[in-house]
N, C-alpha and C positions, 0 to 999 in steps of 0.2 A: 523567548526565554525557555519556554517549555522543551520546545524543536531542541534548542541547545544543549540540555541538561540528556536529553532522549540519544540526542547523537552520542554523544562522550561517551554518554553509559550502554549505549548496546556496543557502540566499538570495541570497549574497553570489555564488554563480554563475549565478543564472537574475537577477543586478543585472546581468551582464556583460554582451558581444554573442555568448555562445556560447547556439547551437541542441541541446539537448541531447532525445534524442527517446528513451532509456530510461535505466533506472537499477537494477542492482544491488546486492542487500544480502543481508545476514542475514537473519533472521528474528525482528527486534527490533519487541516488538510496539507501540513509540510511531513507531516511523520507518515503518511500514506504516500507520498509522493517518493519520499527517500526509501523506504519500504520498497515500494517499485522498482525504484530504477537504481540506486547505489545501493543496496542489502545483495542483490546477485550479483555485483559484479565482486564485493566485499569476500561475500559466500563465497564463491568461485576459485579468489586469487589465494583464500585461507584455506581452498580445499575441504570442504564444508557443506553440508546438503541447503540449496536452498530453504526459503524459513517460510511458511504461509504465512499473511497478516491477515488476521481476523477483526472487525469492528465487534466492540461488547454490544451486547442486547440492552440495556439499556440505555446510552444512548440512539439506540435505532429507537427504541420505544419513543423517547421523549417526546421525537420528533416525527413519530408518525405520518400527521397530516404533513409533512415537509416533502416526503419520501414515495416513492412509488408504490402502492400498494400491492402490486404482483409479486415479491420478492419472494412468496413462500405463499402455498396455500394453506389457509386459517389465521393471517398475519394478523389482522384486526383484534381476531378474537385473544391469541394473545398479548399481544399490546393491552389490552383490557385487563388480561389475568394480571399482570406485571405493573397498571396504573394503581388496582384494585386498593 
């Protein structure tokens, strides 16, 4: 349901005249997946600068122990500043 509502409504915004050049989410693994691989071909065919997908910091936080700990150094310590 989420993926669904996600799809419509960024089509429905990269239909518009707005230049959108990143995008933040959760860590929803169909909305990262279309992000991927259907947003550049989208981008592309509307003539349009590909979009970065960023995941938000909090959920990376949540999930710390989930996740690989090298991603950045001092990760821990932030995740801590951000449980606090």
């Amino acid at each position: 349901m989420e993926f669904l509502a996600f799809q419509k409504a960024f089509t429905f915004v990269l239909g518009s005249g707005m230049i959108i050049k990143s995008f933040i989410s959760d860590r929803h693994a169909s909305i990262a997946k279309w992000m991927r691989e259907e947003c550049p071909k989208k981008c592309k065919d509307l003539g349009k600068p590909i979009i970065d997908h960023f995941f938000d910091l909090w959920h990376i936080a949540e999930s710390k122990y989930h996740i690989q700990p090298f991603l950045f150094p001092g990760y821990f310590k932030l995740c801590d500043l951000i449980t606090e």
